[in-house]
N, C-alpha and C positions, 0 to 999 in steps of 0.2 A: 423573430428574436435577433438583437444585434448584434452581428459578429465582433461589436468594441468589448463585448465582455471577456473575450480570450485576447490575449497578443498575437499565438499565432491564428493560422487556419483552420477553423474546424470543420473543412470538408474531408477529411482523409479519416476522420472519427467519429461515432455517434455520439449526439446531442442525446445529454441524459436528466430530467429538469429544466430550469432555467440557468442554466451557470454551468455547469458539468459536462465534459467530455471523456467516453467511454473508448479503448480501444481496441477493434476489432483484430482480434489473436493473430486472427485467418493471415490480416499482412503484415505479421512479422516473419522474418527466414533467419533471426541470428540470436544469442545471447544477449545481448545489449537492446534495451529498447529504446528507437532514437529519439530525439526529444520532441520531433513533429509529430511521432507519433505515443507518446506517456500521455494517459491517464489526465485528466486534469478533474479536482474534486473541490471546486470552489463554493463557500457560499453565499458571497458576493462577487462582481468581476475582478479580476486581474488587480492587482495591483503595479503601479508603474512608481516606482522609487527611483530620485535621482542619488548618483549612489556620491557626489562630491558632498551634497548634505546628510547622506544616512548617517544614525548614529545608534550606537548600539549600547544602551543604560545597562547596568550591574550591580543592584543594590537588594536591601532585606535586611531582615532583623538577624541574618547567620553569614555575614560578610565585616570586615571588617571595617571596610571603606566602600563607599560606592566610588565606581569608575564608569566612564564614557570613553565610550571607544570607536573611530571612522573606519572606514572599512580600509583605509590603510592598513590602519595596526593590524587587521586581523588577519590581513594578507601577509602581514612581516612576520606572521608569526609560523611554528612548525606545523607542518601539515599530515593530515593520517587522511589512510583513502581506503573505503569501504567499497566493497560491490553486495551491493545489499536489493534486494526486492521491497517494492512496498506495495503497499495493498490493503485497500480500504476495507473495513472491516465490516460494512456491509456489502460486499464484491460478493455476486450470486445471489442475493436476496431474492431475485426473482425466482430462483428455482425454488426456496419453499411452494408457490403456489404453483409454479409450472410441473413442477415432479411429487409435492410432496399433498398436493392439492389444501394448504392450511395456507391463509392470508389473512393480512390486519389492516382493520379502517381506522385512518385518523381522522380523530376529530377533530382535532384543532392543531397549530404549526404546520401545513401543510405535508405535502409528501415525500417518504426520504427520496434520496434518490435511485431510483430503477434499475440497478447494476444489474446485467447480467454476467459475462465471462469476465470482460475487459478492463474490471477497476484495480486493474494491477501493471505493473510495469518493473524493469528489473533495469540499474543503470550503476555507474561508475560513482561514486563520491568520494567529493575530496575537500578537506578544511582543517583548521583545528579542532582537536580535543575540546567540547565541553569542556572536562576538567582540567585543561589548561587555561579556558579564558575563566573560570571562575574562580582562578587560583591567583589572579590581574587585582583581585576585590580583597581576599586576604580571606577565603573561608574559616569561619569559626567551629571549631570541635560542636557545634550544638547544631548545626545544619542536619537536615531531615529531609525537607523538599526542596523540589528546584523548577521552576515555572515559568518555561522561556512563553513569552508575549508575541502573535502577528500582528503589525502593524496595521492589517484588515483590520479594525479597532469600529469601523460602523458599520458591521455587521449586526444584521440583525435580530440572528440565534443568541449570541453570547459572545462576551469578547474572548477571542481564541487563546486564553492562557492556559497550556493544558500540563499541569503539574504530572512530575514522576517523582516518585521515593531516589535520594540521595546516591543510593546505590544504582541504580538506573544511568543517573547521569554522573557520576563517575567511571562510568566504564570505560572502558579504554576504548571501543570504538561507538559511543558515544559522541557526535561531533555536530560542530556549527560547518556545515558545507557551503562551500564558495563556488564548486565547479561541479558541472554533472557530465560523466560520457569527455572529462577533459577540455572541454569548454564555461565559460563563467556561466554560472543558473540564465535559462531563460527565465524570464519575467511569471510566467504560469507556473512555475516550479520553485519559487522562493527568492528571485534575487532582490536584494545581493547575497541574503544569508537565510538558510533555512538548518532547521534543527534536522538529523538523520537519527534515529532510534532503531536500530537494528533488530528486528524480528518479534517486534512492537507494531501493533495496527499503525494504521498510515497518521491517524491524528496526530501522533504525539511526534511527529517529524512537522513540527510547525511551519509554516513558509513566510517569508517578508519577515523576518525578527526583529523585533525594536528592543525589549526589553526583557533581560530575564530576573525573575525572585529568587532568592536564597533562604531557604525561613527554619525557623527552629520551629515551627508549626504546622500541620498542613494545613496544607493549600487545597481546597475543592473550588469545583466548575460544575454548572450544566452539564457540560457534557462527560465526566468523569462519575458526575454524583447520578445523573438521570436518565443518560442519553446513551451512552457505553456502556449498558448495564446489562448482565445475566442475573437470572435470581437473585439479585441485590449483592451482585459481585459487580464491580469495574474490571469492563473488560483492557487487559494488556498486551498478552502474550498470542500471535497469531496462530492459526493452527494448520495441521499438513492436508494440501490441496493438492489434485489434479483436473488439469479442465484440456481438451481438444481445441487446436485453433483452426475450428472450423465455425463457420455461420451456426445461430442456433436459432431454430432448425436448420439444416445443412441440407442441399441437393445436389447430385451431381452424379455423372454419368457411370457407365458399368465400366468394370473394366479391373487389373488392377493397381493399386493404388501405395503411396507411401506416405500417411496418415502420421501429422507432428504433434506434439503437444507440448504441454509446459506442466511440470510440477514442481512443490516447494515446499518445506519444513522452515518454520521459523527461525532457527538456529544450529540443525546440523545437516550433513552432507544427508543425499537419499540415498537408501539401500538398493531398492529396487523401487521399479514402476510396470504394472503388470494394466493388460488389455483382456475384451475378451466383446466377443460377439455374437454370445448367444445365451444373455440375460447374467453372466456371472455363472453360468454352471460347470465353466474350465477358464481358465487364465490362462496365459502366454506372457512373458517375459516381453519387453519391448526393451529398445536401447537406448543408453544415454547418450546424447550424442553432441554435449557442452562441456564444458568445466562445471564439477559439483562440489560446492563452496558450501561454509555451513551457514549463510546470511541468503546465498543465493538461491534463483530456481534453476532447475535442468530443463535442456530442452530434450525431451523422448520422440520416439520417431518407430513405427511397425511396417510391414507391409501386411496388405488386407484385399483381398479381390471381391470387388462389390458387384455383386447381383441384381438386378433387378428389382424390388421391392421397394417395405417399409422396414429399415433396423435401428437397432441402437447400440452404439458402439460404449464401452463402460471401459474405464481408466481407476487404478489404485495404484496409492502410491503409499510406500514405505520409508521412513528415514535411518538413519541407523541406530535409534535406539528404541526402533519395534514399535512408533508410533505410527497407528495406519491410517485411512479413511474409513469410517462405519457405512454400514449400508444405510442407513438414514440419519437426518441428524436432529435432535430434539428440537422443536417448534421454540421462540422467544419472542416477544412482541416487538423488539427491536430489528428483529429479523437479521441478525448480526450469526457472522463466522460461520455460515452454512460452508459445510464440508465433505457433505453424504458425498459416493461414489454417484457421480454422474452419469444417466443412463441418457446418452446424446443423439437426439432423431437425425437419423438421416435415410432422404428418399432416392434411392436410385433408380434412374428413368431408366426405365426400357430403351 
C-alpha cells in the first residue's frame, strides 16, 4: 500500500482498509489528540489543496445570492473554537463479531472499514460559525437544509455532500474550521476547511470543503439515505462510549497497575465512569482525570493489580443526564454506533 495516500506517517497508526488510519489509544497520555496521531477515515487518498486557489461556492435555492469566498475571507472573519470529539460511527464495528459473535458479509461495495478502538480522536477547533458564512449569501426565511460539499468530488462511494437539517447548522458551535490543536488543518483532516458538527457522527464534519447548498428542499445522499442507516432511520446523533487504551487483546505483565481510558457522550459533560474486573458483578468508581466538556471525552484512569492469568477488564460510563452503556447493543447490518460495555481481554504472563 502507498504511503502517498496519507500526508502524514502512517507508521505510528494502524492501517485500516485501503485508505484509513486507526489510532492506537494505548499511545496517547493527554486530552488532546495530536494530529500525527488523529484517526484519519478517507475514502480516497488525501487530498492536497493549494489554499492561494481554494475557493469556497455558497449558493441554493434558500440564499439570496451566491457568493465565493478564498480562504482569505474566511480567515478575516470571527472565529468560535470548539474542543469537540469525533468519531466515526462505525468506531468498534469490530466488536459486534469479537464480543457479540453476530457479523455481516457484503456483497457488493467492498468492506466497511475494520475499526476497532481507535476511529476516534478528541482535538481543538477553530473557524467561523457555519451560520455566519451562510449569512455572506443572504439566507432566505425558506431554508431547510444545508449541504457542505468535499472537494474529494472522485470518490468513488458518493460525492461527500452530506446534508444536515437547518437547525444543525445553525448552531452556534456549528463551524467551518481552519485550525486543529491551534495549528492550520493538516491536510488528512480537511485543510484548509472542513465542516465540525459537534456530537454528530464523524461524516457530517466534512473535510476539504468546496461548496455548500442552502435548499428549501431536502437534500438526500447515499450515505444519509443508505449507508447511515438504523432501521430506516439516518443515523445523527453519537452515543455514550467507553473503551480502555489498551492493545485489544492486551498482554502484559503482573503486577500493579494504573489502567487509562477514554469516555464520551455526544453532548454533555460525564457523570461518572465506573470499572470492574470480575464480569460486572461489582463496579468501582474510576477517576476523571481531564476537563469534562459536553462536546468532549474524559480521560478515566483506576488502579488494578493484575495477576496472572486470562481477564476482562469492563468500563461504563454515564453522562449526566442518566444516559449509560447497555450490556449489549442491538445487532445492525451497518454495524454502525456499537456501544455495549466492553468486556476487554487481557492476558497476564506469569
Amino acid at each position: 500500500m502507498s504511503d502517498t495516500i496519507w500526508a502524514k506517517s502512517p507508521d505510528a497508526l494502524h492501517r485500516r482498509g485501503q485508505t484509513s488510519l486507526e489510532t492506537p489509544l494505548e499511545s496517547l497520555d493527554g486530552y488532546l489528540t495530536p494530529a500525527d496521531r488523529f484517526f484519519v477515515c478517507n475514502v480516497t487518498e488525501t487530498q492536497r489543496i493549494d489554499p492561494a486557489t481554494y475557493r469556497l461556492e455558497i449558493h441554493g435555492d434558500a440564499v439570496a445570492e451566491p457568493v465565493t469566498l478564498t480562504l482569505e475571507h474566511l480567515a478575516a472573519m470571527p472565529r468560535h473554537t470548539v474542543r469537540s470529539y469525533l468519531e466515526c460511527a462505525g468506531n468498534q464495528r469490530k466488536l459486534f463479531g469479537a464480543l457479540q459473535g453476530q457479523y455481516v458479509e457484503r456483497t457488493e461495495g467492498g468492506e466497511d472499514v475494520p475499526w476497532v478502538l481507535g476511529g476516534v480522536g478528541m482535538a481543538e477547533w477553530s473557524g467561523p460559525r457555519l451560520r455566519d458564512v451562510l449569512a455572506l449569501a443572504g439566507p432566505c426565511e425558506t431554508m431547510r437544509w444545508v449541504a457542505p460539499l468535499g472537494l474529494d468530488i472522485d470518490n468513488p462511494e458518493c460525492p461527500i455532500e452530506i446534508p444536515m437539517p437547518v437547525e444543525k447548522a445553525l448552531h452556534e458551535d456549528t463551524i467551518l474550521a481552519l485550525t486543529m490543536n491551534g495549528a492550520p488543518l493538516p491536510a488528512d483532516h480537511g485543510f484548509p476547511v472542513r465542516a465540525i458538527v459537534p456530537g454528530w457522527i464523524g461524516t457530517y464534519s466534512v473535510k476539504w470543503v468546496g461548496r455548500i447548498t442552502a435548499s428549501a428542499q431536502e437534500i438526500r445522499n447515499y450515505r444519509t439515505d443508505e449507508y447511515y442507516v438504523i432501521d430506516g432511520v439516518t443515523v445523527t446523533r453519537q452515543n455514550v462510549k467507553s473503551s480502555l487504551a489498551l492493545p485489544f487483546p492486551a498482554t502484559m505483565g503482573p503486577g500493579p497497575k494504573r489502567i487509562h481510558g477514554y469516555a464520551r457522550s455526544p453532548d454533555r459533560p460525564m457523570r461518572s465512569v465506573e470499572w470492574s474486573a470480575n464480569g460486572g458483578q461489582s463496579w468501582q468508581s474510576a477517576d476523571i482525570i481531564s476537563p469534562n466538556e459536553p462536546y468532549g471525552w474524559v480521560r478515566f484512569a483506576f488502579a488494578w493489580t493484575a495477576t496472572p492469568g486470562e481477564h476482562s477488564l469492563m468500563t461504563r460510563a454515564t453522562d449526566e443526564a442518566g444516559e449509560t452503556q447497555p450490556v449489549t447493543c442491538p445487532f445492525n447490518p451497518g454495524t454502525l454506533l456499537f456501544n455495549a460495555i466492553i468486556a476487554h481481554p487481557v492476558t497476564v504472563a506469569a
